[in-house]
VEXDREN-2710 file (C-alpha; in Angstrom, 1 decimal):
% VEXDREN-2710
k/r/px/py/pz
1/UNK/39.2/101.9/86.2
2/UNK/42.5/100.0/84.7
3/UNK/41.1/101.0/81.3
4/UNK/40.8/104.4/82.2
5/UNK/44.4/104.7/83.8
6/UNK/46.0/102.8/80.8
7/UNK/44.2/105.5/78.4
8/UNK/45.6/108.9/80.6
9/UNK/49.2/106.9/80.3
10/UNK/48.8/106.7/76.8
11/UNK/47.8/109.9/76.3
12/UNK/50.5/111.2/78.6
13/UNK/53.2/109.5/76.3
14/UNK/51.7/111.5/73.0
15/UNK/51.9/114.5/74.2
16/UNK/55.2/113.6/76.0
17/UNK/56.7/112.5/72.0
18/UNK/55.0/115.8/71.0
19/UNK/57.4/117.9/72.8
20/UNK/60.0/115.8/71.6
21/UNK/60.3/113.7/74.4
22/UNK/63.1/110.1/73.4
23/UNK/63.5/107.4/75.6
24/UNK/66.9/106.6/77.3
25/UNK/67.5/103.5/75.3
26/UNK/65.9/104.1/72.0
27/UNK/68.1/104.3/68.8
28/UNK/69.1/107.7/68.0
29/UNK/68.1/109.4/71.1
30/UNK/70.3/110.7/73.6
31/UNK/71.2/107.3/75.2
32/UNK/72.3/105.9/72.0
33/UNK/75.3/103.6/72.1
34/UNK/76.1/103.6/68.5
35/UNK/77.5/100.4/66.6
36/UNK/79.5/98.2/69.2
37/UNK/81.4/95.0/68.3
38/UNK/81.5/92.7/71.1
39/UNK/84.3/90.1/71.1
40/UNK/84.2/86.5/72.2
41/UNK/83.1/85.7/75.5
42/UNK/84.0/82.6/77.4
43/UNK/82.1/79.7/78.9
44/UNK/78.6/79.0/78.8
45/UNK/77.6/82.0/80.7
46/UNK/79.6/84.2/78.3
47/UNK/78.3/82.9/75.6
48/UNK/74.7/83.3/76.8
49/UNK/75.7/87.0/77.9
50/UNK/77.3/87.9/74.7
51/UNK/74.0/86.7/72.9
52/UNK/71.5/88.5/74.9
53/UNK/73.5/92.0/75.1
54/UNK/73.9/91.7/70.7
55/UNK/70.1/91.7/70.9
56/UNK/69.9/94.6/73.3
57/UNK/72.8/96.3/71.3
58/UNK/71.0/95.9/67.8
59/UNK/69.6/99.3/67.3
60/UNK/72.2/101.1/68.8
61/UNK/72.6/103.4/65.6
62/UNK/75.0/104.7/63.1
63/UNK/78.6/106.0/63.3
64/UNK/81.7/104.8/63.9
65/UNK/82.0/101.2/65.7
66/UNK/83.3/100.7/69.5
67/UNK/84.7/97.6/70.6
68/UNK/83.3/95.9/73.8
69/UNK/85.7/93.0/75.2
70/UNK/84.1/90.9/78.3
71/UNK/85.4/88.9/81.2
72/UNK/83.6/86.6/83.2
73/UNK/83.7/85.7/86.4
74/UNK/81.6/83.0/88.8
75/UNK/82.0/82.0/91.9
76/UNK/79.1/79.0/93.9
77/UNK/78.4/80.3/97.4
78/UNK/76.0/76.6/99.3
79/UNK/73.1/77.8/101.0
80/UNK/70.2/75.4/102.6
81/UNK/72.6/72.6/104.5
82/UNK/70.4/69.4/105.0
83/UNK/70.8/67.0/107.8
84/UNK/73.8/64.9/106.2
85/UNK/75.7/69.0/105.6
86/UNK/75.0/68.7/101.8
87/UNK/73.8/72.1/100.8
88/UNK/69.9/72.1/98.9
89/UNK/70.5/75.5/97.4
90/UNK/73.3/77.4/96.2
91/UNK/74.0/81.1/95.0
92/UNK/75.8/81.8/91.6
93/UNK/77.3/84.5/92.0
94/UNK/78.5/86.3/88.3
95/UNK/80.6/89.3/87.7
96/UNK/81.2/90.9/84.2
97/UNK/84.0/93.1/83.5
98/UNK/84.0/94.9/80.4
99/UNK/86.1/97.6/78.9
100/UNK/84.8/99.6/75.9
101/UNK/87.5/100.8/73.4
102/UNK/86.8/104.0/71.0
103/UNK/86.9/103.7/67.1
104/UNK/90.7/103.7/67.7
105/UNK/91.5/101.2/70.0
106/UNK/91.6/103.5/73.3
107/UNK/89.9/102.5/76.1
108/UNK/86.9/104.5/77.0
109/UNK/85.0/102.6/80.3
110/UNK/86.3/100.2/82.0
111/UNK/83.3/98.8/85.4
112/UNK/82.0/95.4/86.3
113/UNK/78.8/94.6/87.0
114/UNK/77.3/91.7/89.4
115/UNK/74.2/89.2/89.6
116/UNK/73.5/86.7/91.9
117/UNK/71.2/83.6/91.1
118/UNK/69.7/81.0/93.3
119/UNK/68.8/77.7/92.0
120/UNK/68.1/74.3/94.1
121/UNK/70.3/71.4/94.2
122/UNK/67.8/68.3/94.1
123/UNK/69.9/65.6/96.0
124/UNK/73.0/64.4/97.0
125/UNK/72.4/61.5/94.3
126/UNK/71.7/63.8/91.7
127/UNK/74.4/65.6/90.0
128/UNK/74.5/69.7/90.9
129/UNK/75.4/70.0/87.0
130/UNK/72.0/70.8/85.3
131/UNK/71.3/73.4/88.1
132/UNK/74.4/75.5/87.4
133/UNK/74.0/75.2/83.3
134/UNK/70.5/76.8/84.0
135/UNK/71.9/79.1/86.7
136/UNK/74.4/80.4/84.1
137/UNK/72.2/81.0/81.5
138/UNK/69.9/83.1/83.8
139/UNK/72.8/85.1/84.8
140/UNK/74.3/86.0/81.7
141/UNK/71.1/87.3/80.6
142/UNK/70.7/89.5/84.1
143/UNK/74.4/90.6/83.5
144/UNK/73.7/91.6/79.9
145/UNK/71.0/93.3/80.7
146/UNK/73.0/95.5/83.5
147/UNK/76.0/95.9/81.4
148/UNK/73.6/97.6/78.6
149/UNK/72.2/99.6/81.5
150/UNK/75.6/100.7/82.9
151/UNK/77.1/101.4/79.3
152/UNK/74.1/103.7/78.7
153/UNK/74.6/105.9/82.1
154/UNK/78.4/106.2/81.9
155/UNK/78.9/107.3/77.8
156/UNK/75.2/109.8/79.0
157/UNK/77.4/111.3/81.8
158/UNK/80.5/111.8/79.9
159/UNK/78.7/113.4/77.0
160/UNK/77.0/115.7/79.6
161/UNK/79.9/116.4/81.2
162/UNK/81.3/120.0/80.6
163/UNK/84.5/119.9/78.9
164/UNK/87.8/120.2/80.9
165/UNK/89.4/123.8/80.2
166/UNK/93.7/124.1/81.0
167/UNK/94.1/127.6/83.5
168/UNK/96.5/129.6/82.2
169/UNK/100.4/128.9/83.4
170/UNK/101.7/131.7/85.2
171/UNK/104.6/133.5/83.3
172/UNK/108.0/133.9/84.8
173/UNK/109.9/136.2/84.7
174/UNK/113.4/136.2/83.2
175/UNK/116.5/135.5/85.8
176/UNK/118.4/138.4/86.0
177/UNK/122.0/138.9/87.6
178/UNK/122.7/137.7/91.0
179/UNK/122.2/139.6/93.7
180/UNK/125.0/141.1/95.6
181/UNK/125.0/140.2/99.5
182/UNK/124.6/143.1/102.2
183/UNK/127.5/144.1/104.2
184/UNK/130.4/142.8/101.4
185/UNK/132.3/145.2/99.0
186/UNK/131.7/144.9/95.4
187/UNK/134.8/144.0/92.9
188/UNK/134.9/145.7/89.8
189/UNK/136.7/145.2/86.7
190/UNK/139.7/147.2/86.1
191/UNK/141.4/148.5/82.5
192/UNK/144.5/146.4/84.0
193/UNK/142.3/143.0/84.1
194/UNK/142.9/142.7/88.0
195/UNK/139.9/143.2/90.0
196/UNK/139.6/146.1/92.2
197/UNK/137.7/146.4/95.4
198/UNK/135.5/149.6/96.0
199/UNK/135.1/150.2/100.1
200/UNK/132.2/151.8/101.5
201/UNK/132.8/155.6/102.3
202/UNK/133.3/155.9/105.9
203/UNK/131.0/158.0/108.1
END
C-alpha cells in the first residue's frame, strides 16, 4: 500500500513540473532570494546560525547581492525545580533580528524570529555549561531555518504586491481680489489721488 501511495505522489509531482509547477524555495523560482551576504554574527549561537542559513542561502540565484546583518538574542528561563530548588531543565529561549539591505545599502525587511529549546541540566555538581553550548547550537540552526522561511514569505508578498499609484492633487484655483463686505460703501480712486466714497442710491 505505501508503495502504491509513494508512486501516485510521484507521479503527481511530474505532471505538477509539467505544467510548470517551481517550488517555493528552489533557485530561480518565484521564491528565489537571489545572492545575499550575511555579515558576522556574534557568539556561539550566531556563529552556528550564520553557518546553517549560508547553506540554506546557497542556491539563492543570480543578480545583484543583498546584505543580511543579524542580532542575537538569548535569554535561560529554569524549569523542573528539584527538591533542594535547583532547576533539572531549562528553556533557551533565542530571538534573531535581522534587517535585509537592497544592492544599495537601503533597508528592505526588518522582523525577528523566535525558538525555544529545552535541554536538561544533569546536577547541581555538574556544571549547566555543556547543556547550553548544545542548546545554542540547536537553536541557531532552528532560527536559521525560520529566518530563511520568513525572508522567503515577506520579499514573495512584496513582489506580489500591486504597485502603490499617487491620486491626482486637486488643482486650486488662483486667488483673486478680496471680497468687498455687505453693507459698507466701496472707495474708489479718484483723478485727484484722494479716495472717494460712492453711497448706495437711496430708495
Amino acid at each position: 500500500m505505501r508503495l502504491v501511495r509513494a508512486v501516485a505522489a510521484l507521479a503527481a509531482l511530474a505532471a505538477l513540473a509539467g505544467c510548470g509547477f517551481k517550488p517555493m524555495y528552489a533557485a530561480g523560482g518565484n521564491g528565489a532570494l537571489g545572492p545575499i551576504a550575511i555579515t558576522e554574527v556574534k557568539s556561539k549561537m550566531g556563529h552556528a546560525l550564520r553557518t546553517e542559513l549560508a547553506r540554506l542561502l546557497s542556491n539563492g540565484g543570480d543578480g545583484p547581492t543583498r546584505r543580511l546583518e543579524i542580532e542575537v538574542v538569548e535569554s535561560v528561563a529554569g524549569l523542573g525545580l528539584r527538591v533542594d530548588e535547583s532547576s533539572s531543565r531549562a528553556d533557551l529561549i533565542a530571538e534573531a533580528k535581522y534587517v535585509l539591505y537592497d544592492p544599495a545599502g537601503q533597508p528592505l525587511i526588518r522582523n525577528s524570529v523566535v525558538a525555544v529549546v529545552t535541554y536538561d541540566i544533569p546536577g547541581p555538581a555538574y556544571s549547566a555549561a555543556a547543556g547550553q553550548d548544545d542548546a545554542r547550537e540547536r537553536a541557531g540552526v532552528m532560527l536559521a531555518q525560520r529566518l530563511r522561511n520568513d525572508l522567503i514569505f515577506r520579499l514573495e508578498r512584496a513582489r506580489r504586491a500591486p504597485p502603490q499609484t499617487q491620486e491626482p492633487k486637486a488643482e486650486t484655483a488662483p486667488a483673486g481680489p478680496p471680497a468687498e463686505p455687505l453693507g459698507v460703501p466701496a472707495a474708489r480712486d479718484t483723478p485727484g489721488g484722494l479716495p472717494q466714497t460712492v453711497q448706495p442710491p437711496q430708495s
